[in-house]
C-alpha positions in Angstrom: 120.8 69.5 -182.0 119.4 68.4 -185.3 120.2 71.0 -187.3 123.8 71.7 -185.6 125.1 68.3 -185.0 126.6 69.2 -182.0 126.2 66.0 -180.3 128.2 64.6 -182.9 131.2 67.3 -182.7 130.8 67.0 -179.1 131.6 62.6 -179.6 134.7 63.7 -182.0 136.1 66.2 -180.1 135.9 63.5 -177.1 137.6 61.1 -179.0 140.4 63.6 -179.4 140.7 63.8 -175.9 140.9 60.1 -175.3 143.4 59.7 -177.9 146.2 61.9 -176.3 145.6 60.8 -172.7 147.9 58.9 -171.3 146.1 56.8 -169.1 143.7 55.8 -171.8 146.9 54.1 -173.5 147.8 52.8 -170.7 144.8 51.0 -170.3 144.9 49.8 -173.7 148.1 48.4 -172.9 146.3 46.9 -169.8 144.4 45.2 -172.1 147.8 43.5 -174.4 149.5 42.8 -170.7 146.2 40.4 -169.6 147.3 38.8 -172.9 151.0 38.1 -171.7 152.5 39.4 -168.7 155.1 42.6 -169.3 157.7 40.3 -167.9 157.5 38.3 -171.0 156.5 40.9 -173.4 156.2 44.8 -174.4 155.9 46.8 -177.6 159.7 45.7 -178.3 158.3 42.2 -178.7 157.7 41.6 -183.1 154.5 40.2 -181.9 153.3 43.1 -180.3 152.4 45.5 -183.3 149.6 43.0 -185.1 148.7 41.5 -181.9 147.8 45.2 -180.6 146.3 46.3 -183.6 144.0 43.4 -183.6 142.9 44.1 -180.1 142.1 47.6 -181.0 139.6 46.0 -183.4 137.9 44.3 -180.6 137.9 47.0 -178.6 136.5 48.9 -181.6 133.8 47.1 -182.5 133.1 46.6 -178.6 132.8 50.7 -178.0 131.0 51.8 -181.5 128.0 48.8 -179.5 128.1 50.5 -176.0 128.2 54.1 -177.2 125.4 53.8 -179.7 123.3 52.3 -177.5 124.5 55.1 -174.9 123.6 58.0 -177.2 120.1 56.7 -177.7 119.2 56.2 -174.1 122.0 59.1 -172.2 124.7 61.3 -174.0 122.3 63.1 -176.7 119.2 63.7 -173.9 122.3 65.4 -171.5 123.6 67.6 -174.6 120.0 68.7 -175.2 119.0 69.2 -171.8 122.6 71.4 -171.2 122.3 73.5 -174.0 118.7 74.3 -173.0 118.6 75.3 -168.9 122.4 77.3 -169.8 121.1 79.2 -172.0 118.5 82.0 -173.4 116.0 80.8 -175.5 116.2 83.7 -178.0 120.0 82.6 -178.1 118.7 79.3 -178.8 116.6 80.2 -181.4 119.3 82.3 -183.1 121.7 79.3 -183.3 118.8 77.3 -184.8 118.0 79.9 -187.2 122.1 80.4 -188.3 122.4 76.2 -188.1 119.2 76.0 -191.0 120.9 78.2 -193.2 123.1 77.5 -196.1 126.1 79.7 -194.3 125.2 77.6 -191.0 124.8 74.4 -192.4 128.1 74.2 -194.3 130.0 76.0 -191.2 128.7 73.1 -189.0 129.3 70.8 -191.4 133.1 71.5 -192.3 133.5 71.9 -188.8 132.2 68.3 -187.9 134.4 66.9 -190.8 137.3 68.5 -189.2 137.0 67.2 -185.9 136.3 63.4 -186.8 139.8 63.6 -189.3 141.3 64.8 -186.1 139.5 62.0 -183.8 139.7 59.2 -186.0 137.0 56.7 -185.1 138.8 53.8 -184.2 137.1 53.7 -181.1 133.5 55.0 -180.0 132.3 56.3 -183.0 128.2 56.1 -183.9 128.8 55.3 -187.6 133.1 54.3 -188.2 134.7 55.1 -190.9 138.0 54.5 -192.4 140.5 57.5 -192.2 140.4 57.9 -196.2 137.1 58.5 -196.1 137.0 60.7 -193.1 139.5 62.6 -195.2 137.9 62.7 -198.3 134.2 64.2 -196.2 136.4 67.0 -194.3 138.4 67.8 -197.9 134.6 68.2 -199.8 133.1 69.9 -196.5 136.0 72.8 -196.8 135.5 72.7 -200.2 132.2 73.4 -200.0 132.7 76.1 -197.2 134.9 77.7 -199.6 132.6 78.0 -202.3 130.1 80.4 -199.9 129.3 83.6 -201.6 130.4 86.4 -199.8 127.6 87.2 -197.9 127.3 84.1 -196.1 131.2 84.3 -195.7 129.9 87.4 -193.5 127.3 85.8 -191.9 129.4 82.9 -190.3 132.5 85.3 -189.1 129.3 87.4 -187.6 127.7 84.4 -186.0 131.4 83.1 -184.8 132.0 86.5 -182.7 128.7 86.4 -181.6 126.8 83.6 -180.9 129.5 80.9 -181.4 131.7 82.3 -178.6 129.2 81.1 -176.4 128.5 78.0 -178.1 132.1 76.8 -178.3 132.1 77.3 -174.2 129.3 74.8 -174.3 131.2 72.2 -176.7 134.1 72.2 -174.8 132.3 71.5 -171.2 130.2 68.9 -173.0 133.7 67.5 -175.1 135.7 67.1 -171.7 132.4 65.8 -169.5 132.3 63.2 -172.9 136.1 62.1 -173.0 135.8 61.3 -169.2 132.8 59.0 -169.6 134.7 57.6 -172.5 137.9 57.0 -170.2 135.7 55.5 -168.0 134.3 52.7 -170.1 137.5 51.6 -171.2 138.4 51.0 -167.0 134.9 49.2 -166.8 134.5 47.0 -170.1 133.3 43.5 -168.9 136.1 40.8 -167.8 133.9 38.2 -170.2 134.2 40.8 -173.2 138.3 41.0 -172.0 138.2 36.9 -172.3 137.0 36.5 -175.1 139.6 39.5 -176.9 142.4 37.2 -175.0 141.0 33.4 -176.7 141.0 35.3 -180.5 144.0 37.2 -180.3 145.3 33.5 -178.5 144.5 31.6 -181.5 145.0 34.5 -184.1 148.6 34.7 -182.6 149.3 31.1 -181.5 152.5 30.9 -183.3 154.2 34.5 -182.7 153.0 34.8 -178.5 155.6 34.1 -175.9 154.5 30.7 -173.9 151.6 31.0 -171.9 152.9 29.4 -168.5 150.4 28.0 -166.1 153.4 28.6 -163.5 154.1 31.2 -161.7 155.9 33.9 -163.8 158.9 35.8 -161.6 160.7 38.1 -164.0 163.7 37.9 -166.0 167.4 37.5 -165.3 169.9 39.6 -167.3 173.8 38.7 -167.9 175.2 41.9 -168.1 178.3 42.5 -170.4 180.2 43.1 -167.0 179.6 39.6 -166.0 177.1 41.0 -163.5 173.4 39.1 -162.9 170.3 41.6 -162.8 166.9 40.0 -161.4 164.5 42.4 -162.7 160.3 42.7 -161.8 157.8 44.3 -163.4 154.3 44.9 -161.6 151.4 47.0 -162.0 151.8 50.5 -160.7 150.1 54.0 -161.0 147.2 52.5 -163.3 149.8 51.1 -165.3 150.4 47.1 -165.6 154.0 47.5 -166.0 154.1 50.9 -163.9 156.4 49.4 -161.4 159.9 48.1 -161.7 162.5 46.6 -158.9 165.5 45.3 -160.2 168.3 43.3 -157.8 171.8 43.2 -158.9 174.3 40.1 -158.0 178.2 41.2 -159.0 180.5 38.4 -159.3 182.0 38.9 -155.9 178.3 38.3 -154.4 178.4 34.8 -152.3 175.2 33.6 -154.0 176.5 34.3 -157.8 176.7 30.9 -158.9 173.4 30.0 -157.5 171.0 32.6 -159.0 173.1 31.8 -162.2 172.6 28.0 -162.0 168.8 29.2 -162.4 169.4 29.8 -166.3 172.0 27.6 -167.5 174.5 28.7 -170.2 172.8 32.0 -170.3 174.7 34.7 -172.7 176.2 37.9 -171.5 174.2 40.7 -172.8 171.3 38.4 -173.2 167.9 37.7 -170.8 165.8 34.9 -169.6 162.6 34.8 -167.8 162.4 32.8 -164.6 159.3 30.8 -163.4 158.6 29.3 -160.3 156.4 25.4 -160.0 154.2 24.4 -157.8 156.6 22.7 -155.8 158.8 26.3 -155.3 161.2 25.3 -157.6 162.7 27.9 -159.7 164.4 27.6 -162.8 163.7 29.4 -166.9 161.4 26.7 -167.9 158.1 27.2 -169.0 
């Protein structure tokens, strides 16, 4: 594992996973919506974009601590322990011997670089590092793979029809087992740790947030250019916070038109307001 670095490709090919599942950005979206409720907010909303890239800094710095400590005291041991009861020990040994190499150790290298340009480490990563710099390791690791005399050239397209076939069938159970267990911290990260994201970003973001009600939030009514009143919800649905959507429609004709409008005075055609109900039941679009 040493020599390879495989539980490092392994991390960065997990990563990559994580990145293009959609549930995983749905729970990061989880995360903006315990901010401020869909009804009041979405990525639409200017506030959105810095608000959400300053949560992912939290939830950086937050996943770098748990996996760190998670490869010392799990991830690596299971990685070792795989590679070792799945397969030979003179295949072992031949993997070790290739890895020590000059052919093996820039082959493992450039392949490493590779995968954490392709990751990023915005999340989970054991030692982060900004995109230009990920770059700049992955450009001097081909580089240097180029650079190989021809012999070791040989030696790696030998050991990558041979050996590495089977060795890439291990990476890739042990990158999917990995972006699970990743998946899964970000559905168990500590309500405390989710407070204290939602009191920065609060005060970070004071000025651009929608209001904060302490009542109780309904959804939003919508004057529609044909005159026509839309109530519309949003709930959490299917993992997602704003998953779920129910939308009632009042027309002109409809005998309570004048009542639901009377909820949001003067409101525009084409334009939207969110309604909030007190303590008391009463409804109106006041904070």
């Amino acid at each position: 594992m040493d020599a390879t670095a495989l539980d490092r490709l392994i991390l960065a090919n997990g990563r990559a996973a994580l990145a293009a599942d959609p549930k995983a950005a749905q729970r990061l979206d989880g995360f903006m919506y315990e901010l401020r409720p869909p009804a009041v907010w979405n990525a639409n909303h200017p506030a959105w974009p810095p608000a959400r890239k300053a949560l992912m800094e939290l939830v950086g710095q937050e996943s770098n601590a748990w996996v760190q400590k998670y490869w010392r005291e799990s991830a690596r041991n299971t990685h070792v322990r795989e590679l070792a009861f799945t397969h030979r020990a003179d295949f072992i040994a031949a993997v070790r011997d290739f890895a020590e190499s000059p052919a093996g150790r820039t082959y493992f290298a450039r392949r490493l670089a590779d995968a954490r340009v392709k990751a990023g480490e915005a999340m989970f990563s054991l030692d982060p590092q900004p995109q230009a710099a990920l770059e700049k390791l992955a450009a001097d690791a081909r580089r240097q793979f180029e650079a190989l005399p021809a012999a070791d050239k040989a030696r790696v397209k030998a050991f990558a029809d041979d050996e590495g076939v089977w060795l890439d069938k291990y990476i890739a159970r042990q990158s999917n087992w990995m972006a699970e267990v990743l998946a899964l911290h970000l559905t168990d990260i500590p309500y405390k740790a989710r407070e204290a994201w939602r009191a920065e970003l609060d005060t970070r973001f004071a000025a651009q947030l929608p209001v904060d009600s302490k009542k109780q939030l309904l959804g939003t009514l919508e004057l529609r250019d044909d005159a026509a009143l839309v109530f519309r919800f949003t709930f959490p649905w299917k993992d997602a916070a704003d998953g779920g959507r129910l939308a009632l429609e009042f027309p002109k004709s409809h005998p309570r038109y004048a009542e639901v409008l009377a909820l949001a005075p003067a409101l525009a055609r084409g334009r939207a307001r969110v309604l909030y109900r007190d303590v008391n039941g009463v409804i109106s679009d006041r904070p």
